[in-house]
Structure formats: C-alpha cells, structure tokens
C-alpha atoms as one frame of an Amber mdcrd trajectory, in Angstrom:
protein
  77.436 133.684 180.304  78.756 136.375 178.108  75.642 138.258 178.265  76.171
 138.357 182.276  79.971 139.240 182.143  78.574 142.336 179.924  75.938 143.133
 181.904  78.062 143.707 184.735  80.705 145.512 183.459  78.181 147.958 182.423
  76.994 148.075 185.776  80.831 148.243 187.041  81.242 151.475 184.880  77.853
 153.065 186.077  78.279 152.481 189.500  82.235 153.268 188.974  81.447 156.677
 187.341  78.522 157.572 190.454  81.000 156.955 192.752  80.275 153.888 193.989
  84.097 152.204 194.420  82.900 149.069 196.556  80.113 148.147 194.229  82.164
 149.045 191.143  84.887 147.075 192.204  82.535 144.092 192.894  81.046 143.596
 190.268  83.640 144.562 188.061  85.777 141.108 189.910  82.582 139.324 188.409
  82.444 140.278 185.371  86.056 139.504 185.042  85.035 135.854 186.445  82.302
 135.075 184.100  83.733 136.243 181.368  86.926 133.981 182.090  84.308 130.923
 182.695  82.982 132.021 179.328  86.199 131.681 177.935  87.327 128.450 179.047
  83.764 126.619 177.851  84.143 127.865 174.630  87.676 127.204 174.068  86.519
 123.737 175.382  83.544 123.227 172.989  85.622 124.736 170.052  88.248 122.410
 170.609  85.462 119.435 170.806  83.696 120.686 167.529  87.212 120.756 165.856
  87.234 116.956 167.191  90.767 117.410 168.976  89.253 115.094 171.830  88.135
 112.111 169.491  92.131 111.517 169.451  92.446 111.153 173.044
C-alpha cells in the first residue's frame, strides 16, 4: 500500500512539473488516499500486536 501511495506521488510530481494539472491533481488525491488507508491498517495492526484489543 505504501509502495503505491509513493509511486503515485512520484507520478503526481512528474506529471505536475510537465504540466499536466488534471493528471497531477489525480493522482496526487490517490496517493493521498492510499497512503491514509496505509495509515489506518497499520495503526490497527500496531495496536493489535501491542495486544490493546485482547482487553476488549
């Protein structure tokens, strides 16, 4: 997931710097979204390898 979210901001900047707005601003909205999605799962399985869930 992270290596997708990277992979498209670098394309965001290429495109970006070509002058390419629509693109650029495309995939720049998501790289923003899978690198938020990456967030959230690892916050998730850091919190279950911490075993905050085994007290629920």
């Amino acid at each position: 997931m992270l290596k997708w979210a990277i992979i498209f901001a670098i394309v965001s900047l290429v495109t970006g710097w070509l002058g390419f707005g629509a693109v650029a601003g495309i995939t720049g909205t998501i790289a923003k979204v899978l690198f938020a999605i990456f967030l959230i799962l690892f916050l998730l399985a850091l919190l279950a390898l911490t075993g905050i869930f085994n007290a629920l």
